[in-house]
N, C-alpha and C positions, 0 to 999 in steps of 0.2 A: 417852709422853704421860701426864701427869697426869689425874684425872676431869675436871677444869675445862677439860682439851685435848682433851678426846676426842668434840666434837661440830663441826661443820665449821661456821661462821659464814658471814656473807653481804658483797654491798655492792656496788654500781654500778658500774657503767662512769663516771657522773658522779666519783663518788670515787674510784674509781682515779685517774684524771687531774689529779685535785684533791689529791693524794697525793705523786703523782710531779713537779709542779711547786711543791709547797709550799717558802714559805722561811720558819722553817728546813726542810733537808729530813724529808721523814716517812720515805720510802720510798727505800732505796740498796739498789744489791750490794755484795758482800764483792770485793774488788778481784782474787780470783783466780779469780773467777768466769766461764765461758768469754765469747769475744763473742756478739755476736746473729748467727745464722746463718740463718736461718729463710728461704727464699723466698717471692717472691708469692704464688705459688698455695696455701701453706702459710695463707697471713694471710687469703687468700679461704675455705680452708676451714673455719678457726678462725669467721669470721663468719657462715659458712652454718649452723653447728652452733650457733651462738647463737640465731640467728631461727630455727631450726628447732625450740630446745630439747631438744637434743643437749647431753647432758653434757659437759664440756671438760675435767674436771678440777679438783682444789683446788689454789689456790695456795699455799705455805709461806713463812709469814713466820715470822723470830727475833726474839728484843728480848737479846741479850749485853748482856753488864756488863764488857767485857774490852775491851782495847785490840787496834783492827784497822783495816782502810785499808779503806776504801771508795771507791765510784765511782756514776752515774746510770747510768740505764739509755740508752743506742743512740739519741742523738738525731740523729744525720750523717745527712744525704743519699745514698742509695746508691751514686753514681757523682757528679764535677763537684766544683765548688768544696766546703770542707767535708770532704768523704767522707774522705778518711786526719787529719782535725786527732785530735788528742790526748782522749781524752776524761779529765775531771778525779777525779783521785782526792785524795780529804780523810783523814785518818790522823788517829784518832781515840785518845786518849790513854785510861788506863779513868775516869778521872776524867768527861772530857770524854764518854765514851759512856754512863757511864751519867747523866749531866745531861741527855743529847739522849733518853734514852731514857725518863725520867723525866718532863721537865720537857718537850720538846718533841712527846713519840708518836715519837722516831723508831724503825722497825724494819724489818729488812733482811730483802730478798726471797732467802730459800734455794732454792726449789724452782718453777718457773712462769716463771721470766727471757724464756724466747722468749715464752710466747703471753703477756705482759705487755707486754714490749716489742714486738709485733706489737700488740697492741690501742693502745696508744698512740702510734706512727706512722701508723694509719689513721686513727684520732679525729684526732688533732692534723694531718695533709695534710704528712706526710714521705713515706710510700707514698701514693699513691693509691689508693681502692678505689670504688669505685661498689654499688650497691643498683641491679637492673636490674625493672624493674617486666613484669608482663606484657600485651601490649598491648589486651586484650580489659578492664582495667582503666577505661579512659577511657568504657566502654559500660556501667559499674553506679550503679544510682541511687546517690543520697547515702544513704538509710537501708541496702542493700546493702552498700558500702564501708564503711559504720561496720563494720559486724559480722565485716567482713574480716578474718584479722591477716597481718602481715607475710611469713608464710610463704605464706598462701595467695594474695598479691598479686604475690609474686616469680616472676619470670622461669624458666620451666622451662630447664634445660640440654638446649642443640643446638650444631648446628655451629658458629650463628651468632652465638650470646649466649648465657651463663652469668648464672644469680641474682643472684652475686658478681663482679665481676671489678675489670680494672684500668682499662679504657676508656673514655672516655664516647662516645656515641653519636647519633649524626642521628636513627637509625630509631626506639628506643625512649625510652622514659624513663628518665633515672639519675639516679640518688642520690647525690648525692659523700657519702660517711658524713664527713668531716669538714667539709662544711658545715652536717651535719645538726646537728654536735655542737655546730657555733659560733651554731645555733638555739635549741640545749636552754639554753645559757647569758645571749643577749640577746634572745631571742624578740622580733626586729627586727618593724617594722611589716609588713604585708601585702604594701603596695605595695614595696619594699624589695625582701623576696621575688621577687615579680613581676619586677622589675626583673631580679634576678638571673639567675632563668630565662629570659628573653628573651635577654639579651645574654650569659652565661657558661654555660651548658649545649647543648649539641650539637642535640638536640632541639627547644629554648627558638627558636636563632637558628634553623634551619630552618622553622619553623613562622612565625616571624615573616617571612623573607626570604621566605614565598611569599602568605604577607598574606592568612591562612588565620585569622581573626580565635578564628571558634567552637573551629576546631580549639584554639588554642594555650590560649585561654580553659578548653577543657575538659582541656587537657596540665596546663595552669599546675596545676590543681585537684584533681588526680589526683598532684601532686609535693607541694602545698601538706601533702596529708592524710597521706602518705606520711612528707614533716619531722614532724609531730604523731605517727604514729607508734614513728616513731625516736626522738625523744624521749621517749618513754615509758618504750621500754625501755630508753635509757641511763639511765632514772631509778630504771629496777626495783632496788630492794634485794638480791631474789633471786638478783639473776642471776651473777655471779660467788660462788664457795665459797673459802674460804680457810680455814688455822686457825694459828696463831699461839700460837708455843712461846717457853716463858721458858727461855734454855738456861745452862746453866755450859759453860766453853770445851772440856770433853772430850767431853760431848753434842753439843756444837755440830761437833764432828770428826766424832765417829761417826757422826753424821747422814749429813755430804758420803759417808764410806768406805762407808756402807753405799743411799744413797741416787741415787747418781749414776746417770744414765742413756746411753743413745747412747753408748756409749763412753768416757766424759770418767768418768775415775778419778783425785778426790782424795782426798788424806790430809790427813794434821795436819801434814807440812810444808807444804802448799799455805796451812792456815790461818796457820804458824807466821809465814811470807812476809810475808800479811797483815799479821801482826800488829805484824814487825820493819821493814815499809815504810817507815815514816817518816823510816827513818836509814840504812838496807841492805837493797838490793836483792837478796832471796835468791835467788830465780828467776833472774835475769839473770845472778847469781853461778854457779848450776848451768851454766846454761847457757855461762858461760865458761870453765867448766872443761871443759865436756864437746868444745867446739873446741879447745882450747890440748894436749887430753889424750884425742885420738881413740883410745889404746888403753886405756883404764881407763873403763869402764864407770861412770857417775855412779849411785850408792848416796845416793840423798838422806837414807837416814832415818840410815845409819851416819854420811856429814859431822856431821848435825846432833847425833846422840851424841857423836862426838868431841869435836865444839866444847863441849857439857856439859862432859863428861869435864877437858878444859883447864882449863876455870874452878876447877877441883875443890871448887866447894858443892854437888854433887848425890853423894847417897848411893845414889839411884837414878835410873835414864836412861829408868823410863816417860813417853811420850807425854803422861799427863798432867801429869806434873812440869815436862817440858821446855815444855810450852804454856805454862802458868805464869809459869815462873821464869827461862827463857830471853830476853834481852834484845838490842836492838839494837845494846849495846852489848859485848856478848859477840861477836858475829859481827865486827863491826867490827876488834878488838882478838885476835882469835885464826884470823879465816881465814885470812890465808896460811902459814901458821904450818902449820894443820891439812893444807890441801892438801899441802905441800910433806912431812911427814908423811905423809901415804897417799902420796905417790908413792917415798916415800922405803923404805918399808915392804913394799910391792911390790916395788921392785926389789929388796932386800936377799931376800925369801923366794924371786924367781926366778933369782936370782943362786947362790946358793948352795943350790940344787935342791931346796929343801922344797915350790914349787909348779910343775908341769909347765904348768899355765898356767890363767891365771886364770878362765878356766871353769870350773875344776874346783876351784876350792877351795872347801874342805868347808863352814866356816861363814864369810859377809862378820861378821860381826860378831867372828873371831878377832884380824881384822887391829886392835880397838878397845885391847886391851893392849899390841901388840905398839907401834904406835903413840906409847901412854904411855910404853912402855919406851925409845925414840929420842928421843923431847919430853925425857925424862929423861938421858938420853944424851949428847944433844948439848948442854944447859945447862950442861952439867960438861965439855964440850971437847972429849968423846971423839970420836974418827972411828970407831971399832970395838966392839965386844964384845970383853971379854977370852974367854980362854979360859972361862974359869968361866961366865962370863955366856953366852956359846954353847952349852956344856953344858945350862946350865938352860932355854936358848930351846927344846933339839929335846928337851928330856923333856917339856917343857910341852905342844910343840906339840905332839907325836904323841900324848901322854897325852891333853889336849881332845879330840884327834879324835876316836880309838879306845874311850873312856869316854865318846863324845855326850854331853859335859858341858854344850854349848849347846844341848842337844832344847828344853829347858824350864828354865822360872827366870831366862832369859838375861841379863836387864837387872841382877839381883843380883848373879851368876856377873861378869859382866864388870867392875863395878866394881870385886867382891873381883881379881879376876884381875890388873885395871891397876893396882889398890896394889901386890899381890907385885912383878908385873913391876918398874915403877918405884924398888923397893926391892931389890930385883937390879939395877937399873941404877947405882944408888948404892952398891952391895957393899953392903947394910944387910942385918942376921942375919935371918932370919925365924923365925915362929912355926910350929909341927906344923899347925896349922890351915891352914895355906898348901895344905898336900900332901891337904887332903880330898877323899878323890872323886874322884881322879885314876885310878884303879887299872883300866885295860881287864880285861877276863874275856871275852873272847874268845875262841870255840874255831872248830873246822872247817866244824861242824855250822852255827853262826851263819853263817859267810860264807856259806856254801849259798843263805840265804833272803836276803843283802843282794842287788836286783833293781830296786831305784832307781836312777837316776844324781841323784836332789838328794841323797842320801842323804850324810851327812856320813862313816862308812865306806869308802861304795861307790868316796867319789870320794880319801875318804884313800887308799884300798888305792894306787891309782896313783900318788899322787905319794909314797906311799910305796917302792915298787919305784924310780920315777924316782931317788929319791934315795938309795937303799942301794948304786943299781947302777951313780952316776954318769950317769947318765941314758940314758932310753930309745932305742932302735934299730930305727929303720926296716928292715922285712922285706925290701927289695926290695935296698939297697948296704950294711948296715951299718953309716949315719953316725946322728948322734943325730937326732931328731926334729927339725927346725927349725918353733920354734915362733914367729919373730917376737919385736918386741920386745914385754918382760915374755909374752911366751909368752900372745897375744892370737890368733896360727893356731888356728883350730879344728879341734883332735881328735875322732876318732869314735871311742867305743868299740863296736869290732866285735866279733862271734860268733868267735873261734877254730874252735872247734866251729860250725860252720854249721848256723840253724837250721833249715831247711829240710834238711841233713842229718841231725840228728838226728830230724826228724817221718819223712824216708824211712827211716831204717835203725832207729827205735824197738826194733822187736823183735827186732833181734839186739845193743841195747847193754846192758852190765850194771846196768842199773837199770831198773825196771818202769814209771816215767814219767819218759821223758827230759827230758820239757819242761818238767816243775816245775823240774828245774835248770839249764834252757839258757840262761835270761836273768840266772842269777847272777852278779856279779862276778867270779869263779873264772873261769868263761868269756869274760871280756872283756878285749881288750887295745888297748890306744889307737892311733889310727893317723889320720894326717892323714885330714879328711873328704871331700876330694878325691883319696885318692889311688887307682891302678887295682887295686884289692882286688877280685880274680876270685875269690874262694873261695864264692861262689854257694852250691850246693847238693855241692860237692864233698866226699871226703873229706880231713879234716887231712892225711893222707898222702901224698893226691893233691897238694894243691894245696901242699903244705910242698916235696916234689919238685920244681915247676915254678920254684916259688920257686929252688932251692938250683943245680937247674941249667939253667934259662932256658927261656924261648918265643919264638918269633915278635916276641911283644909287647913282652917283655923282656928283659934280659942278666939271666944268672945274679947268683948271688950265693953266692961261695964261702964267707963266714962268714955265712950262715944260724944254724949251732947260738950263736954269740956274741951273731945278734941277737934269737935264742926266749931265751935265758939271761938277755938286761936285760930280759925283761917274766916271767922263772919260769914261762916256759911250757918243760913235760919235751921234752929232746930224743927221746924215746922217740918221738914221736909220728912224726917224721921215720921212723927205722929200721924200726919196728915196725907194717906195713900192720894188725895185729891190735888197736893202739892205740888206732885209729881206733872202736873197738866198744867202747872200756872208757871213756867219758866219764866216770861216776864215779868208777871208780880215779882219773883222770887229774884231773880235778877237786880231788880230795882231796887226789892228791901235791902240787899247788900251795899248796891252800889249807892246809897244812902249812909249807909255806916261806913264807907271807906268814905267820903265826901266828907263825911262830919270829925273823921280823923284828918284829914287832910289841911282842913282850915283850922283843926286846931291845936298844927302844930306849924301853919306857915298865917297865915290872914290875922288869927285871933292873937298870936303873941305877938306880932309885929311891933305893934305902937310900944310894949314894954321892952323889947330887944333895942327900937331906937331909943329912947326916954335912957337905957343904960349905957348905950355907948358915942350916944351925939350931947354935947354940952348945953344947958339950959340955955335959951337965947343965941344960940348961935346956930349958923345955917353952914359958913363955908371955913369950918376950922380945918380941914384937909382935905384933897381932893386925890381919890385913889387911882 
């Protein structure tokens, strides 16, 4: 916030209402804003706290200059006719928004939606809520009840009546608050009033049907003072807090991503949605992806890079660019395109065992050049990568991994990345700049501390094995891992070393704290997360035995060492009951063999990857 935003302003319940029915509108939501959820007894409470003068909260209102879809707040009926109709959303051009925002006050409610739209269903008699009076009321003189106020007149909560509620009632006196409010605005004659009470209030007819004249006269008087009341303080200035920000569209993100509550987590594609509503339905479009394409997990922010990416005028794929400069008519003209693209992409990486499955791939934002590189691919006719282009996919890919070249900078990095790529897809020479940064430095020591599974390493290390070794092998028969289609089964990586065995045998294994490296990658190997993995608190020896020549539970499995061999786990561990006590040694013999795959598929081919695709003698034939 600005100085000039950093003090909370005020304004009535009258003007709220006066706001929310203005035409043109003053007051909208942003169309991806969730619905009104709020129950009764939520909208009783909100009211108690008002007449009690209980703080409720400020409300947040925006004034954007940017094109977005909007909608009103929750005027339907709860249940009955009405209740599912449509409610209208307007899609606001930026022209057009900022003339509404200018020329008419319009500004949209970002923060306060429920007790907003809870206070204006009970004003307005979409909820019902009643003001319950307490009945020793009708016994204070007139100079007494002046000096009343509303909190002290209200109805204590018991079994039988609440202050607030939803009822109206024979025995006491209620308030309907939306006939209060339709008092505050015609301040009808007296008799009018009267009338009302007599024949539409619970109360009113009762006192009349028993032809209780004083009574109903002293009821009437006692409701009369109470509308004058209410009135009042839907007049009060004070009484509602608000503050009201001038935002640009990337503040106006940040806000929802950092300000959402209850659960409800938006980003900037929620706003993006918004913003491209007019002409495509983004939301509806995730959402049809995500039925038509139950094993691919929907990456909203990566689609909407890609779709960037396609139009190729963005140099870069930050959030605030894409807010900007991303159009409805970009989505229009390159979604299927794009989908068909990530599925295409996917399958290609778990087809040809670069991904053991899509859990476990290191960075989603890898798949954003590979991508360009197919878009690129397939414009030219091709059904495959040649050789060369294959080449250069698994130096790239293992290189990104193992060099966490997308830790940081990503949005940069990926751009450069879909140039090269796409420029490999068209055999075009590249420049030395291409190969920056590529270079892993990876030793043994390092894998020790990878101990993440988000980790872009942790989860390289495995589909790296997967794929050097033709893929991984289930401990219990031998066969590969079946991982479903695009390899969507969920894998667990388990303890080899068990940790609960290394906390029991600590002191007799060859390191002084087993634990710092029990949860290392070194130690972990993938294994369906259903499957019946007894290896509890046993030793490797123990329970590698049970494996190789069966239990009760299970049949043996006479190629055991075949299937420790596709995850580089030492068959030592098998022969050698003394194994079982040297976790580090064992440790390290692996994390040698996974070192020695590592560099010799990103350090050792390098010099031949450039020598093929950078021109003899030249340094700066393009620059990606």
């Amino acid at each position: 916030m600005t100085q000039a935003q950093d003090q909370a302003r005020s304004e009535s319940l009258k003007q709220l209402v006066a706001q929310l029915e203005a035409e043109p509108p003053v007051v909208l939501l942003p169309e991806f804003q969730r619905d009104f959820v709020w129950e009764m007894e939520q909208t009783y409470a909100l009211f108690d706290s008002l007449i009690r003068g209980i703080f409720v909260g400020s409300v947040i209102y925006g004034k954007p200059s940017f094109e977005l879809s909007l909608r009103e707040v929750d005027k339907r009926p709860r249940k009955g006719p009405g209740s599912r109709a449509k409610i209208g959303i307007k899609h606001y051009t930026e022209e057009e928004m900022k003339h509404a925002s200018q020329q008419d006050g319009l500004k949209i409610l970002l923060d306060g939606q429920q007790r907003t739209t809870s206070l204006y269903r009970a004003l307005r008699g979409i909820d019902k809520v009643y003001y319950v009076v307490q009945p020793g009321a009708v016994d204070l003189k007139a100079e007494e009840f002046a000096q009343k106020s509303l909190e002290d007149l209200m109805h204590d909560d018991n079994d039988d009546f609440d202050g607030i509620q939803g009822s109206d009632s024979a025995e006491v006196i209620c308030v309907p608050l939306d006939y209060a409010f339709e008092y505050m605005l015609t301040v009808p004659r007296e008799r009018d009033v009267e009338k009302f009470f007599r024949e539409q209030t619970e109360r009113g007819k009762a006192l009349a049907a028993a032809e209780d004249q004083a009574a109903l006269n002293a009821a009437f008087e006692v409701f009369l003072q109470v509308l004058s009341k209410l009135k009042t303080m839907y007049e009060q200035q004070q009484l509602l807090s608000y503050y009201l920000l001038d935002m640009e569209l990337e503040k106006f993100t940040t806000f929802f991503e950092r300000s959402n509550s209850k659960g409800i987590q938006l980003n900037f594609t929620d706003v993006l949605a918004a913003k491209v509503f007019g002409k495509f339905n983004l939301r509806q479009q995730f959402d049809k992806f995500a039925d038509t394409n139950p094993d691919i997990s929907v990456n909203r922010e990566l689609m909407v890079r890609a779709i960037a990416l396609m139009t190729g005028r963005f140099d870069k794929i930050e959030k605030g660019q894409l807010l900007k400069r991303l159009t409805a008519d970009d989505f229009v003209e390159h979604w299927d395109e794009m989908t068909g693209l990530l599925k295409q992409t996917l399958e290609y990486l778990h087809n040809q065992k670069l991904l053991v499955a899509i859990r476990w791939l290191p960075y989603d934002n890898m798949l954003l050049p590979l991508m360009m590189f197919f878009k690129e691919l397939n414009r030219q006719g091709d059904t495959s990568p040649s050789q060369q282009q294959w080449d250069f996919l698994q130096w790239w890919y293992w290189a990104v991994i193992f060099s966490e070249r997308y830790t940081a900078a990503t949005n940069e990095k990926i751009v450069q990345d879909s140039r090269v790529l796409q420029r490999v897809a068209r055999n075009e020479p590249l420049d030395a700049k291409a190969f920056a940064r590529f270079r892993p430095t990876l030793e043994v020591d390092d894998l020790l501390t990878y101990t993440r599974s988000s980790s872009a390493v942790y989860r390289g290390v495995f589909n790296l094995i997967h794929f050097m070794g033709g893929g991984l092998k289930d401990w219990h028969s031998n066969a590969n891992l079946a991982t479903g289609t695009l390899g969507v089964r969920n894998l667990h990586d388990h303890h080899y070393f068990p940790k609960n065995f290394l906390k029991r045998s600590a002191d007799q294994q060859d390191v002084e704290n087993a634990e710092a490296i029990m949860d290392s990658v070194l130690n972990r190997v993938l294994m369906p997360k259903d499957a019946n993995w007894v290896a509890t608190d046993k030793a490797p020896h123990e329970y590698l035995r049970e494996f190789l020549e069966g239990t009760p539970k299970w049949k043996a499995n006479p190629k055991l060492r075949e299937s420790m061999q596709s995850h580089l786990v030492p068959e030592s561990l098998l022969d050698d009951p003394q194994q079982s006590n040297r976790v580090e040694e064992t440790l390290r013999e692996r994390g040698r063999l996974i070192i020695a795959l590592i560099k010799a598929q990103t350090v050792d081919v390098e010099d031949d990857i450039r020598a093929a695709h950078i021109p003899t003698g030249s340094r700066d034939v393009a620059t990606p």
